[in-house]
C-alpha positions as CSV (number, residue, x, y, z in Angstrom):
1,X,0.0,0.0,0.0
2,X,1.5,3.5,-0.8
3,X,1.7,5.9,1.6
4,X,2.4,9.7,1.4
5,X,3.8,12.1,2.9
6,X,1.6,15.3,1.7
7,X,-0.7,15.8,-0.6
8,X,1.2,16.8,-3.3
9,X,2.8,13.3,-3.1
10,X,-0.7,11.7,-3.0
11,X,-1.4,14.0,-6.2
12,X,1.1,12.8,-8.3
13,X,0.4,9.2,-7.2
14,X,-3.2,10.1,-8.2
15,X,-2.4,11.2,-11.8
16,X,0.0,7.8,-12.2
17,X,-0.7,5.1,-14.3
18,X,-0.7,2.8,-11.2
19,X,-2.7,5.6,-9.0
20,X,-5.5,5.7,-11.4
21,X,-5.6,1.3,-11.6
22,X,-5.9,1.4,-7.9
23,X,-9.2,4.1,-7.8
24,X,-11.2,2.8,-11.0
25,X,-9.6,-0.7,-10.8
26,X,-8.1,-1.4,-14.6
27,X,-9.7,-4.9,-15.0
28,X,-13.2,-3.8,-14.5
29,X,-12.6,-0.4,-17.1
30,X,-11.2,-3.3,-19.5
31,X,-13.9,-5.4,-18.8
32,X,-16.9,-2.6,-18.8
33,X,-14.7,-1.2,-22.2
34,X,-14.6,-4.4,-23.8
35,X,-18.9,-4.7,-23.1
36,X,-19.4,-1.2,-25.0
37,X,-17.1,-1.9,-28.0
38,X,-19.1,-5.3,-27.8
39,X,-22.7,-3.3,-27.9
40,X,-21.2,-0.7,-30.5
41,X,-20.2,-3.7,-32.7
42,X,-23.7,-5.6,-32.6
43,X,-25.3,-2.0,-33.3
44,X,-23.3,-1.2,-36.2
45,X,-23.7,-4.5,-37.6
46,X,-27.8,-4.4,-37.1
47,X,-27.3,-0.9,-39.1
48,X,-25.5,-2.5,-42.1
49,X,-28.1,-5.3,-41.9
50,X,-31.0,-2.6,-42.2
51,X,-29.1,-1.2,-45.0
52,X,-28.8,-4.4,-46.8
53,X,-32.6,-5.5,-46.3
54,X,-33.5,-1.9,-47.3
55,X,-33.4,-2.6,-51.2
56,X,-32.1,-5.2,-53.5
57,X,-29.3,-4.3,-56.4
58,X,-30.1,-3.7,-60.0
59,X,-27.7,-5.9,-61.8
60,X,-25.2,-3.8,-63.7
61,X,-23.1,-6.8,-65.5
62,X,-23.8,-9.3,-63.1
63,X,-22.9,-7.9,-59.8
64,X,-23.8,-10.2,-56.8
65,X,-23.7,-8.6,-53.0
66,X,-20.0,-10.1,-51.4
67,X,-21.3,-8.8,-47.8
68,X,-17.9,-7.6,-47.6
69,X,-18.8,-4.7,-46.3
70,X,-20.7,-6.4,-43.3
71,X,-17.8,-8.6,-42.7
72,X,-15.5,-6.2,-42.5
73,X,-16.4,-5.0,-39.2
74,X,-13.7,-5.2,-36.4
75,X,-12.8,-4.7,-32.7
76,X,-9.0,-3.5,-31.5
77,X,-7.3,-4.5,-28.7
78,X,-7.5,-2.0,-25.8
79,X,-4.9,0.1,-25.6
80,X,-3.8,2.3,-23.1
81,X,-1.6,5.5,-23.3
82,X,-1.1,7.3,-20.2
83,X,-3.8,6.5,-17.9
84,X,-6.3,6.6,-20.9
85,X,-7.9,3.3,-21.9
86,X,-9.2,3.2,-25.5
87,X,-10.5,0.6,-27.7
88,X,-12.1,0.7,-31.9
89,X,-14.8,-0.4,-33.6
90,X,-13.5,-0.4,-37.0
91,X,-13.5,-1.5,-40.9
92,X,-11.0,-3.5,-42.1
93,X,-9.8,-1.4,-45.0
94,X,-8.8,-4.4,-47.8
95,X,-12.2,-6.1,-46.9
96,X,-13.9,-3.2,-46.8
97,X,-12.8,-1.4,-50.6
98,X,-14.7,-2.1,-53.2
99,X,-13.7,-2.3,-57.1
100,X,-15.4,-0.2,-59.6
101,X,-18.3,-1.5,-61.9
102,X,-17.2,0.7,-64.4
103,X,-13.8,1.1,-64.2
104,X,-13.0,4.1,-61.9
105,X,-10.9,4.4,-58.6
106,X,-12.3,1.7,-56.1
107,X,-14.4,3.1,-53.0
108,X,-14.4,2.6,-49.6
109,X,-17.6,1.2,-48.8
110,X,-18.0,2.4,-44.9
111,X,-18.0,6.0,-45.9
112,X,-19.9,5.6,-49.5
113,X,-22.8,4.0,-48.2
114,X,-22.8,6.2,-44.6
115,X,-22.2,9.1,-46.0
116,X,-23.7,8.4,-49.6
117,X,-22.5,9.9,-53.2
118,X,-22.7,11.3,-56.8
119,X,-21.8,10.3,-59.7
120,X,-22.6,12.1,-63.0
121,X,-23.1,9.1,-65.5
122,X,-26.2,10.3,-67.5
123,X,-27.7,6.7,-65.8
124,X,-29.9,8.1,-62.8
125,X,-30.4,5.1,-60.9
126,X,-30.7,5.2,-56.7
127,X,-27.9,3.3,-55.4
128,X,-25.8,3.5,-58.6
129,X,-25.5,6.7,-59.8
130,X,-26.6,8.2,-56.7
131,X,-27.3,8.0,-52.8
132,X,-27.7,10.0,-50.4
133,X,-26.5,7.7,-47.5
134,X,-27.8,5.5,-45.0
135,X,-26.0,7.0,-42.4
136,X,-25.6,3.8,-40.4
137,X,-22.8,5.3,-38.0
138,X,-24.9,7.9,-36.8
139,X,-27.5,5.7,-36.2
140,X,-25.6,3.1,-34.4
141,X,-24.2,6.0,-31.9
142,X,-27.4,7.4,-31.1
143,X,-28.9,3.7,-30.2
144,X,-25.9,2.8,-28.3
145,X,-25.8,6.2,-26.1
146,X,-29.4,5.4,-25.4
147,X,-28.1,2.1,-23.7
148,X,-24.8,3.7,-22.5
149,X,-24.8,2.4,-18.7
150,X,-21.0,2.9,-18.4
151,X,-21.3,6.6,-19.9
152,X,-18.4,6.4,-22.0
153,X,-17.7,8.5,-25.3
154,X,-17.9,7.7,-28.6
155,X,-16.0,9.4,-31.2
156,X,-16.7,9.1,-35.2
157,X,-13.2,9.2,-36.4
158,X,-12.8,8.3,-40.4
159,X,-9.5,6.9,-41.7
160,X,-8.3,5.7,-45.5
161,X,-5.0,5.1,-47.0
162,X,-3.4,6.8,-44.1
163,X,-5.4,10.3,-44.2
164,X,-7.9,10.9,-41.9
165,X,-11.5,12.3,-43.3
């Protein structure tokens, strides 16, 4: 057991690494952590799933749903810096690209379908030439900081090919 000798001692001990484990004890912040990344995960995926039931593909050439997008989903480790704790719900960036049906730079699915698109191709067709987004991320938060017993934040932070967006 530490013991100090003033309170600028017990301060310092306070804003340690070790200080902080000993107040909030780190295994149950993993473990309560873990349980929200958990919830985000199952909310995020429910999301996709409404986006996916929510209309079926025309079929430009013969282009068949891969899911990849849904399958893409991931959870980090926690990781901690300092005496902060932090954990991602994320998309796994090869699964989550897809090619071109007609030829141009390949798209990252996450933000094309959250955040939608435009594409001037004389076609006009929902969901090919155009779409203005499901917004599945934003839906996702909202539900899970409706069921947010632990009262942590969540952060929409977007990330391709090194740049953040």
């Amino acid at each position: 057991m530490a013991t100090f000798k003033n309170l600028n001692d017990l301060a310092k001990y306070l804003s340690s690494q070790k200080g902080t484990q000993a107040i909030t004890g780190s295994n149950n912040m993993m473990i309560a952590l873990k349980e929200a990344a958990d919830l985000l995960y199952k909310l995020l995926h429910k999301q996709l799933q409404a986006y996916y039931d929510s209309y079926t593909p025309v079929d430009p050439g013969g282009y068949t749903r891969t899911f990849g997008l849904l399958n893409s989903l991931r959870i980090s480790p926690i990781t901690q810096n300092g005496n902060e704790l932090s954990i991602s719900v994320y998309f796994d960036q090869d699964s989550a690209t897809h090619p071109s049906l007609f030829g141009g730079d390949a798209g990252f699915t996450p933000i094309l379908i959250n955040e939608g698109w435009e594409w001037n191709n004389n076609i006009g067709i929902h969901h090919l030439s155009y779409y203005e987004g499901f917004h599945f991320v934003e839906k996702a938060i909202n539900e899970f900081n409706a069921k947010n017993k632990w009262g942590f934040k969540i952060t929409k932070e977007g990330h391709y090919k090194g740049k953040k967006i």
